[in-house]
C-alpha positions, 0 to 999 in steps of 0.5 A: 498715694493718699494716706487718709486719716484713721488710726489716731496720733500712733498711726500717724505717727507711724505713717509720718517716719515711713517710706513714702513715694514720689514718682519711682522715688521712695523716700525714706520718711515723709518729711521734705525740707522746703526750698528756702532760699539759703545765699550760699552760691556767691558768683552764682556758684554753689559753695561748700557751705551750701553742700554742708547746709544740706548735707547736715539736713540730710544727716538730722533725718529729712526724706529728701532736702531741697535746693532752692531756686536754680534759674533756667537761665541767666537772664531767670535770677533775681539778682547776680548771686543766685544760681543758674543752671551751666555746665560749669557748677556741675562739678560742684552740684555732682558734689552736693547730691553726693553728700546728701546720698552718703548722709542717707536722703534724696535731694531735689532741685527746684527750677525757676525763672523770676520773669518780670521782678528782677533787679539783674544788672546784666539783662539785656537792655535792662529789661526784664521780661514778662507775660505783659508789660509792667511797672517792674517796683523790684527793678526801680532802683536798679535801673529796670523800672520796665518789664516787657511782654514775652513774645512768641519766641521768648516763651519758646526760648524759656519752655527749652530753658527748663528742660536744658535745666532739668537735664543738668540737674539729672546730670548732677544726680539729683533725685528729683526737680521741682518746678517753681509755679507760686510766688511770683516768679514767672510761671506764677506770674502767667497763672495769675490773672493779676499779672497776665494781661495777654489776650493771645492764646497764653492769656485770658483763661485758666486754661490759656493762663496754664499754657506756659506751665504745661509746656514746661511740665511737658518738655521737662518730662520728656527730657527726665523720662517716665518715673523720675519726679516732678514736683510742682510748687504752685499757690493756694492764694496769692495773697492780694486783690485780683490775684490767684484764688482758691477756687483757680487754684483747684483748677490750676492742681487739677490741671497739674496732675492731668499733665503727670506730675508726681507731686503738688506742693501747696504755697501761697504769696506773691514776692514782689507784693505779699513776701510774708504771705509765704511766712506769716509771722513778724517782719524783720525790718530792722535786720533787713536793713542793716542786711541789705547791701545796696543803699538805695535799696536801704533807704527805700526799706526804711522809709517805705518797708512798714507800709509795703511790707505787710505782716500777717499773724502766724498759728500752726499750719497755716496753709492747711483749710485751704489745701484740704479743698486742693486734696478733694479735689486730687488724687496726686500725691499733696506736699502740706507746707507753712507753719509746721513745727512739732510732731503733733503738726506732723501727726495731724498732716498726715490723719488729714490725707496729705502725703508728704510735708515740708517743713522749712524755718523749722529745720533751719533752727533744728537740722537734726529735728527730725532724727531727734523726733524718731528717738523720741528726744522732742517732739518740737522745733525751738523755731519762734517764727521771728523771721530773722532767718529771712535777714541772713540769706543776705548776710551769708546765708541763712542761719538761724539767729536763736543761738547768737540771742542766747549768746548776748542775753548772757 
């Protein structure tokens, strides 16, 4: 459903706060809040703050919000606060899609499993695991220095591992799942050529590197049936040398769209090497480091984040000459993400073929933005890209810091 340009700013306009599709799924704008990591699920358990984060999204006028990062697994987090797929927060996950529906949206969930860069204490024997053996820098300082090679029954263990998921989430009466194929984390890892040494029948090509994703793409679709959406978040670059390019990075769309999914959102960066490829923008460090609970992590940010850590400049919609070659190149519906702040940004998503857009630190400064839009009250986000937000998922939960700032100027 590629809605290509013509029409000028008023049309776009229009098709911009007009219903839009995602497999059976009609959503009622165009507009999706991005997953963002939001620190609200202490114990691993969704909190109310999280229900109310995104039922105040869902209130401000989004077509469909989405919940960040729920591991397949408990051996899929990061680190033991994130959320991972189990009977017992379905009460509490039921209770979110509730509240989002009664607010007038749809809500998705994003799934995925963090591989290699974990600094999870409870893995067991402290390893992490990975499409190959590698130096895991994330883990160091918590005693998981090591990932090891996935072997045959690893990866079959995983593929279930999504699908179990993904039946919760339809369970919990989300609309929606999306699966986590950029930044990184473990699908990412086996689509990259930097992180995927294998030399079996999971490694080497594009289409042995795409192996574990389809499969995942492939057992997820049997356990949620034809026409409930699947959408796959995947990368334009990853942002280093030897890296996923832009040139796979087509193969890896097209190869999405002939396995069935409903929808590619278009990102780019690798967490463990490139973390504000994804942002752009400054970063944060001084806000990190008071953030950060654990000392040595503290320490080796103050002495090492400036070097590690780099910074790339920011301008509106970032990601978008780079994903205008991934929408050439398919007919599947296109999520255009990164840098996304106004209405004109908007407008401008949607003359370009694009058929949805995702917006995140914008909405996170500005909830009520999209409503405030259709009524004609603004047409940008006071969004400054500051990257402070980033600091406060782990200080509670991500907020926007512009409002305390105002605060101490006076």
């Amino acid at each position: 459903m590629t809605l290509a340009g013509g029409g000028g700013g008023s049309a776009a306009r229009r098709q911009v706060f007009t219903p839009g599709r995602i497999g059976a799924l009609e959503l009622r704008n165009r507009v999706i809040k991005a997953a963002t990591y939001e620190g609200m699920c202490p114990g691993g358990v969704p909190s109310d703050a999280l229900i109310r984060h995104h039922r105040d999204l869902a209130a401000g006028g989004v077509g469909m919000t989405t919940v960040a990062y729920c591991a397949v697994s408990p051996h899929g987090r990061t680190f033991e606060e994130q959320m991972f797929m189990r009977e017992p927060i379905l009460p509490q996950l039921t209770r979110l899609t509730g509240a989002v529906h009664a607010a007038g949206a749809a809500v998705s969930l994003q799934l995925g499993h963090c591989g290699y860069f974990s600094k999870n204490k409870a893995l067991p024997g402290r390893r992490s695991l990975g499409p190959s053996f590698r130096f895991n820098e994330y883990g160091v300082m918590s005693g998981i220095p090591f990932a090891r090679a996935m072997n045959e029954d690893d990866i079959a263990t995983v593929i279930e591992e999504f699908g179990t998921a993904a039946a919760g989430a339809v369970r919990a009466g989300f609309d929606a799942v999306e699966l986590h194929l950029g930044h990184g984390y473990l699908l990412s890892q086996f689509i990259s050529p930097a992180t995927n040494r294998r030399r079996d029948r999971w490694g080497g090509s594009l289409d042995n590197r795409m192996r574990l994703p389809l499969a995942v793409v492939e057992r997820v679709r049997a356990v949620v049936g034809p026409g409930f959406p699947i959408l796959a978040k995947t990368n334009l670059r990853d942002g280093f040398p030897g890296g996923l390019e832009l040139p796979e990075s087509i193969g890896v769309a097209q190869r999405l769209e002939g396995a069935g999914v409903d929808a590619i959102e278009l990102s780019g960066g690798f967490t463990s090497k490139t973390p504000f490829y994804l942002f752009r923008g400054p970063r944060p460090l001084k806000q990190m480091i008071a953030a950060e609970k654990s000392w040595p992590q503290k320490l080796a940010l103050r002495l090492f984040g400036s070097y590690i850590i780099k910074e790339y400049p920011f301008h509106e919609m970032f990601f978008l000459e780079e994903a205008r070659k991934i929408r050439r190149a398919v007919r599947t519906p296109l999520v255009l993400l990164g840098g996304i702040l106004s209405l004109d940004n908007l407008e401008r998503a949607m003359q370009e073929g694009f058929d949805f857009v995702a917006m995140g630190r914008a909405l996170i400064a500005d909830p009520d933005l999209i409503t405030r839009m259709q009524r004609g009250e603004t047409t940008r986000s006071r969004c400054t890209s500051c990257n402070k937000c980033v600091a406060e998922m782990d200080r509670g939960g991500v907020r926007c810091v512009l409002d305390d700032e105002a605060h101490d100027r006076k």
